[in-house]
mmCIF file as gemmi writes it, N, C-alpha and C atoms, coordinates in Angstrom:
data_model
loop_
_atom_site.group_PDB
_atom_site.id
_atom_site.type_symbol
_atom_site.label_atom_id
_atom_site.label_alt_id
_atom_site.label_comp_id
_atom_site.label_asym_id
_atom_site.label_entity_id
_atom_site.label_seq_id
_atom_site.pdbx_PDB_ins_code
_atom_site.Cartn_x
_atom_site.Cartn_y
_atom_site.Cartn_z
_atom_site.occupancy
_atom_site.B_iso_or_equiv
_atom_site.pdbx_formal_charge
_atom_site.auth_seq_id
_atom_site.auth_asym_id
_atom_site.pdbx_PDB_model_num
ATOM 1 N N . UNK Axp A 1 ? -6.158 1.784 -6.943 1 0 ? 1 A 1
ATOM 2 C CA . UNK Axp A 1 ? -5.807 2.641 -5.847 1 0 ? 1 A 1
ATOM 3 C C . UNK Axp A 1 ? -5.128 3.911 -6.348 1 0 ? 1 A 1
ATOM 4 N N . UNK Axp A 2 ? -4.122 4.145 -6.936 1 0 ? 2 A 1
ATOM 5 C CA . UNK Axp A 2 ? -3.694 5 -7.903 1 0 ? 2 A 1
ATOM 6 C C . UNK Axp A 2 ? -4.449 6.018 -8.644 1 0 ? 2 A 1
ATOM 7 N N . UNK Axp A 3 ? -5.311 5.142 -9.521 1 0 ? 3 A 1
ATOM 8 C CA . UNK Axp A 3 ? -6.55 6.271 -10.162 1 0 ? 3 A 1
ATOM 9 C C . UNK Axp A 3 ? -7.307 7.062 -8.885 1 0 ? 3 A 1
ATOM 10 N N . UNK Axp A 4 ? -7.687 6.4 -7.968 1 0 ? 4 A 1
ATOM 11 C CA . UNK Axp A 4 ? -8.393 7.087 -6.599 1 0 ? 4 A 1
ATOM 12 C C . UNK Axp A 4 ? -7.381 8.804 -6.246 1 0 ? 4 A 1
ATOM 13 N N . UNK Axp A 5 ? -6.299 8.288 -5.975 1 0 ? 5 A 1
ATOM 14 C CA . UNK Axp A 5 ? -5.438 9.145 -5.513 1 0 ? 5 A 1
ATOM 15 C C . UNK Axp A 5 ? -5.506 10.23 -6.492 1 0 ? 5 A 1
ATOM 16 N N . UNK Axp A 6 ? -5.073 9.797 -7.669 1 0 ? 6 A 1
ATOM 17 C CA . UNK Axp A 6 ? -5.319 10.659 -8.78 1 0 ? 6 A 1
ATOM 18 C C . UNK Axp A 6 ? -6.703 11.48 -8.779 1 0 ? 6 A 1
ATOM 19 N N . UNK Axp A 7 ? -7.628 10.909 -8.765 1 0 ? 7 A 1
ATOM 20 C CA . UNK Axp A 7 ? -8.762 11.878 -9.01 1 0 ? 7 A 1
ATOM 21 C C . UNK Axp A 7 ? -8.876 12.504 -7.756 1 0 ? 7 A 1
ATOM 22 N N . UNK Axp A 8 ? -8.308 12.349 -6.5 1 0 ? 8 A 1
ATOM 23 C CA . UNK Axp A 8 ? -8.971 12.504 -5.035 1 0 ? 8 A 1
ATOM 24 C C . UNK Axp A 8 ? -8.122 14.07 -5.373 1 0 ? 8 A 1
ATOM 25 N N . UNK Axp A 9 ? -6.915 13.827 -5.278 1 0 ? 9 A 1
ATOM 26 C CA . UNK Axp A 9 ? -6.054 15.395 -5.817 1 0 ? 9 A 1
ATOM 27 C C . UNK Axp A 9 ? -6.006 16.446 -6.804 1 0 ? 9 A 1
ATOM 28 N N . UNK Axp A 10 ? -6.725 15.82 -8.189 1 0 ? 10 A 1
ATOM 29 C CA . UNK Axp A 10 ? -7.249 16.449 -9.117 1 0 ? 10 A 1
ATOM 30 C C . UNK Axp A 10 ? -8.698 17.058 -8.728 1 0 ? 10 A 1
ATOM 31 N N . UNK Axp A 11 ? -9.171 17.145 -7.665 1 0 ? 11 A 1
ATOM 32 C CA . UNK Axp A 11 ? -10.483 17.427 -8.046 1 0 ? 11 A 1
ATOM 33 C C . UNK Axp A 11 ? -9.998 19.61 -7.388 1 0 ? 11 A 1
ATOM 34 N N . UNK Axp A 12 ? -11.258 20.071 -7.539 1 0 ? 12 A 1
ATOM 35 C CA . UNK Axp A 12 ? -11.188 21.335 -7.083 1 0 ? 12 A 1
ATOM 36 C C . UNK Axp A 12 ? -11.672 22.11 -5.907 1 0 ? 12 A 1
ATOM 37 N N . UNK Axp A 13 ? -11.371 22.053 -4.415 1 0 ? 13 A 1
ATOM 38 C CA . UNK Axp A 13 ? -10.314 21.825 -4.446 1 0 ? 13 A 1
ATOM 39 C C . UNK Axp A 13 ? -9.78 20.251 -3.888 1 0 ? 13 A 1
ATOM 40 N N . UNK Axp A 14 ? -8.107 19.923 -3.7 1 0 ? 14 A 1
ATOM 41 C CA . UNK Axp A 14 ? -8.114 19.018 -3.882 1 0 ? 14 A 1
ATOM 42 C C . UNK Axp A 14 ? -8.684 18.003 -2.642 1 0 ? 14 A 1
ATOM 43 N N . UNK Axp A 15 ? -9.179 16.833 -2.169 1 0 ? 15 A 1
ATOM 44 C CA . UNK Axp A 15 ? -9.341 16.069 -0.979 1 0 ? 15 A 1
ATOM 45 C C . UNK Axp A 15 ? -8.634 15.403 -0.89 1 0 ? 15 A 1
ATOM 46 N N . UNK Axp A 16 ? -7.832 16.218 0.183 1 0 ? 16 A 1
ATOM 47 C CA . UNK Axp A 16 ? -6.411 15.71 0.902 1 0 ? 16 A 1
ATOM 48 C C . UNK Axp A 16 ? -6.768 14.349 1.408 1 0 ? 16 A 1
ATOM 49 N N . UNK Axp A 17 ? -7.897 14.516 2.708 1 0 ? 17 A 1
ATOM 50 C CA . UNK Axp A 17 ? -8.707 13.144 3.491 1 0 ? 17 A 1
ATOM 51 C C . UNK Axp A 17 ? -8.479 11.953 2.767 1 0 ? 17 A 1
ATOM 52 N N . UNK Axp A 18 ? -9.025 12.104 1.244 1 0 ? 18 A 1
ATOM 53 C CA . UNK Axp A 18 ? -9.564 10.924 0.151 1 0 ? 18 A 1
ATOM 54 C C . UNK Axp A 18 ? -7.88 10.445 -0.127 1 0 ? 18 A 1
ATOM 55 N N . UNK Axp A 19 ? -7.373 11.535 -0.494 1 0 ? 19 A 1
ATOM 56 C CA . UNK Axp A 19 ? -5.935 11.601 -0.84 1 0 ? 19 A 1
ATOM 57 C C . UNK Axp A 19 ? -4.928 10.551 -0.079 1 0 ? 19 A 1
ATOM 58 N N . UNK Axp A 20 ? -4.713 10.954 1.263 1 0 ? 20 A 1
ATOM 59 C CA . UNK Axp A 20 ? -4.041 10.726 2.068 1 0 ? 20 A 1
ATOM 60 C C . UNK Axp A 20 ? -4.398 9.066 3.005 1 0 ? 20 A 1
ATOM 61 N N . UNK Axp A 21 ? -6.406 8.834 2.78 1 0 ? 21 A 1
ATOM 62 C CA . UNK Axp A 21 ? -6.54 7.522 2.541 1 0 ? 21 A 1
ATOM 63 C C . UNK Axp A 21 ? -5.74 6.496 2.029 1 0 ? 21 A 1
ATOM 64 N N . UNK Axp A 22 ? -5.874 6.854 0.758 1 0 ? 22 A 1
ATOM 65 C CA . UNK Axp A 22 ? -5.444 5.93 -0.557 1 0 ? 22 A 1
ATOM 66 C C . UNK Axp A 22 ? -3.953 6.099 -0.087 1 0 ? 22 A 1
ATOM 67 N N . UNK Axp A 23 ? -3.197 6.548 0.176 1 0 ? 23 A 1
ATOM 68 C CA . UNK Axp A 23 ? -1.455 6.493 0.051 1 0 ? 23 A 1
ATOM 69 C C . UNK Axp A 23 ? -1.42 5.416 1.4 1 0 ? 23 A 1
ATOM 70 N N . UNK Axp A 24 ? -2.343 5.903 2.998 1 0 ? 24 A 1
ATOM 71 C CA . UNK Axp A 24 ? -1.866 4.944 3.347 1 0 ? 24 A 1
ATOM 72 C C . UNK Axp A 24 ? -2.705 3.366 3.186 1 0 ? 24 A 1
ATOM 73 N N . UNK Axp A 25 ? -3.567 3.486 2.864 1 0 ? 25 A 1
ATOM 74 C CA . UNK Axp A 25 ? -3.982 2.024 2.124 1 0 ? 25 A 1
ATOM 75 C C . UNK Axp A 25 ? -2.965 1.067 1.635 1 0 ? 25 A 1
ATOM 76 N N . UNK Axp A 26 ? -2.426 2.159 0.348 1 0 ? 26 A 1
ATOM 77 C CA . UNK Axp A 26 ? -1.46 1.657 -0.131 1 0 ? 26 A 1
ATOM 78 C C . UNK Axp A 26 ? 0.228 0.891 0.426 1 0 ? 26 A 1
ATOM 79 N N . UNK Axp A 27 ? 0.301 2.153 1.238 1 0 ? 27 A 1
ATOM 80 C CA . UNK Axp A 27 ? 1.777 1.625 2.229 1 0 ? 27 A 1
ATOM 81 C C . UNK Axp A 27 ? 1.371 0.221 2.906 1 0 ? 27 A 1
ATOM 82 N N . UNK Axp A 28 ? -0.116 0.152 3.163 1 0 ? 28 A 1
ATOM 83 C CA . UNK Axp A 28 ? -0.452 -0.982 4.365 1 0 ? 28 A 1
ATOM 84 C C . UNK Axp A 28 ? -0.126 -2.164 3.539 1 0 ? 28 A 1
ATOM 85 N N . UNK Axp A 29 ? -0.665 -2.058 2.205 1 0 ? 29 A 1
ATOM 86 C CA . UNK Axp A 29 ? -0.506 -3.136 1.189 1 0 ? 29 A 1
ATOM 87 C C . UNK Axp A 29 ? 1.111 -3.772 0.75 1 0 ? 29 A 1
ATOM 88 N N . UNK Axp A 30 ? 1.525 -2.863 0.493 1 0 ? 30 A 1
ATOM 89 C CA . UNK Axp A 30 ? 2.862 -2.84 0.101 1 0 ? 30 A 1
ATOM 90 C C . UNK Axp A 30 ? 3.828 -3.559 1.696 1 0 ? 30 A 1
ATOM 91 N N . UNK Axp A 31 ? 3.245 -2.618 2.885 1 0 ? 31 A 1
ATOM 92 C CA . UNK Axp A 31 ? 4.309 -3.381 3.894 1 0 ? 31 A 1
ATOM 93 C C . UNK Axp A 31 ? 3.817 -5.041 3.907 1 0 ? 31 A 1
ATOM 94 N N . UNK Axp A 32 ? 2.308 -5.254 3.793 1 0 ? 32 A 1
ATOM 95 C CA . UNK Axp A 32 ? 1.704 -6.593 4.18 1 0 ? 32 A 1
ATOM 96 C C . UNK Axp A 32 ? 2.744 -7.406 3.436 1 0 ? 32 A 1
ATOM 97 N N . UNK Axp A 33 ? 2.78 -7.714 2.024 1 0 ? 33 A 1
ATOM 98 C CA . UNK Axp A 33 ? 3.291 -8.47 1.226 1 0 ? 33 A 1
ATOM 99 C C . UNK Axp A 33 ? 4.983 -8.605 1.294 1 0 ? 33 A 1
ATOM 100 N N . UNK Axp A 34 ? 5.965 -7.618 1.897 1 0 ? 34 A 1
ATOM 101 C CA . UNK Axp A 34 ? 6.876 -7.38 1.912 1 0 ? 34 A 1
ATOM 102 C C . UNK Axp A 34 ? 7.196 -8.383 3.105 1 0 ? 34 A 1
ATOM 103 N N . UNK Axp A 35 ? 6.359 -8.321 4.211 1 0 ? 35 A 1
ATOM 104 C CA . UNK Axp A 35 ? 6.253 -9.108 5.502 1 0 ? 35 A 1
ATOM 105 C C . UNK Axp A 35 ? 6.291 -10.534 5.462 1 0 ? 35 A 1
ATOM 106 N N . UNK Axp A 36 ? 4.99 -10.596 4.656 1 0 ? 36 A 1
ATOM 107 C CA . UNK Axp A 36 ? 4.757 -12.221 4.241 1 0 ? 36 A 1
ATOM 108 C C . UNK Axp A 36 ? 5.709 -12.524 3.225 1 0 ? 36 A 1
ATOM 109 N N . UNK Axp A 37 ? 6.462 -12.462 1.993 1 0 ? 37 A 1
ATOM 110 C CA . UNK Axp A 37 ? 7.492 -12.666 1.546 1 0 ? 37 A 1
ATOM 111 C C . UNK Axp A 37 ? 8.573 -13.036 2.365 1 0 ? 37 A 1
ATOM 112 N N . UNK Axp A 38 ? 9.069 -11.874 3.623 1 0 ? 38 A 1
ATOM 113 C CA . UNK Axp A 38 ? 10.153 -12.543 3.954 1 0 ? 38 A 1
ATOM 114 C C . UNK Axp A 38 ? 9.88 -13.633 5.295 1 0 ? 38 A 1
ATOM 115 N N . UNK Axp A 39 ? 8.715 -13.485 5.793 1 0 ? 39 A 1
ATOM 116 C CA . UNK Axp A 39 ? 8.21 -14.51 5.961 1 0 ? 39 A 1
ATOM 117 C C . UNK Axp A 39 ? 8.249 -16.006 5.796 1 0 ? 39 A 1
ATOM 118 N N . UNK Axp A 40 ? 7.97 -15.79 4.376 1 0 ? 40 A 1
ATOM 119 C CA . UNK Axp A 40 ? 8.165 -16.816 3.741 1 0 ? 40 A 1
ATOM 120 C C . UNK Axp A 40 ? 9.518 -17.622 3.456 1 0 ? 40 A 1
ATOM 121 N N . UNK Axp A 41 ? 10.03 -16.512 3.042 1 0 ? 41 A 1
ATOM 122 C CA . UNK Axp A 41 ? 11.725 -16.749 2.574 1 0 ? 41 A 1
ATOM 123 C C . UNK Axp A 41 ? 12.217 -17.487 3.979 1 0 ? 41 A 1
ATOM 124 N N . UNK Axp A 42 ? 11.908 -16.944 4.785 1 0 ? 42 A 1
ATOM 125 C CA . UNK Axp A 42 ? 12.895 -17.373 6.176 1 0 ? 42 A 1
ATOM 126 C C . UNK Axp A 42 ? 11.974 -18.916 6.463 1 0 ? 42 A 1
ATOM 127 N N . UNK Axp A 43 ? 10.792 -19.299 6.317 1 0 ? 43 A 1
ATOM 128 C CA . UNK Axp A 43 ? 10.438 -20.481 6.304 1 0 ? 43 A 1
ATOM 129 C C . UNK Axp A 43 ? 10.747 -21.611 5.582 1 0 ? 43 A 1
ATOM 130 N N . UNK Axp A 44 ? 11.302 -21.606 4.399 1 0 ? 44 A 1
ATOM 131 C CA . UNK Axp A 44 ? 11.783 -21.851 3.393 1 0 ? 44 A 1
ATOM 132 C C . UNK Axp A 44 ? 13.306 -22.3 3.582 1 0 ? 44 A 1
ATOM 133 N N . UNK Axp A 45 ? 14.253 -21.095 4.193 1 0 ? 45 A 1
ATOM 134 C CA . UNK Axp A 45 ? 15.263 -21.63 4.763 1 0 ? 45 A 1
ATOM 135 C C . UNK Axp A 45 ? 15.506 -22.604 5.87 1 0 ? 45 A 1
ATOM 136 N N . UNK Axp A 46 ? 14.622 -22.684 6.575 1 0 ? 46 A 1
ATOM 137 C CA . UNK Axp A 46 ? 14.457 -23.512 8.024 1 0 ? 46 A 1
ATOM 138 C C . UNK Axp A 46 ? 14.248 -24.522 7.508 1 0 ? 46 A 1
ATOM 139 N N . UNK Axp A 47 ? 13.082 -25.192 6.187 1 0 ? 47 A 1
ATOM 140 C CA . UNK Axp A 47 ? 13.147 -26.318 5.729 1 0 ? 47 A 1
ATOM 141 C C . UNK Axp A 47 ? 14.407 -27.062 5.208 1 0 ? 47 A 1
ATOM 142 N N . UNK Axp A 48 ? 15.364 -26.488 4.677 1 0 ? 48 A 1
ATOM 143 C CA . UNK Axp A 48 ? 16.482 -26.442 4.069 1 0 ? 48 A 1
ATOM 144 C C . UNK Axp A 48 ? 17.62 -27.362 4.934 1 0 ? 48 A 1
């Protein structure tokens, strides 16, 4: 995802569209796992 971003902004000129894809792709990814972690964590405590 990274390399994408990278080349999407490097190119001439740059594609913001392609650009601005990939970042929020990325946020979506990053919130998903952050979610399910504490998710998790708090399920984990309830067993407890």
């Amino acid at each position: 995802m990274v390399m994408g971003m990278i080349f999407s902004i490097m190119t001439n000129p740059p594609n913001l569209v392609m650009f601005y894809g990939h970042l929020a792709g990325a946020l979506v990814v990053v919130a998903y796992y952050t979610y399910s972690g504490r998710k998790k964590r708090q399920n984990e405590k309830k067993r407890k």
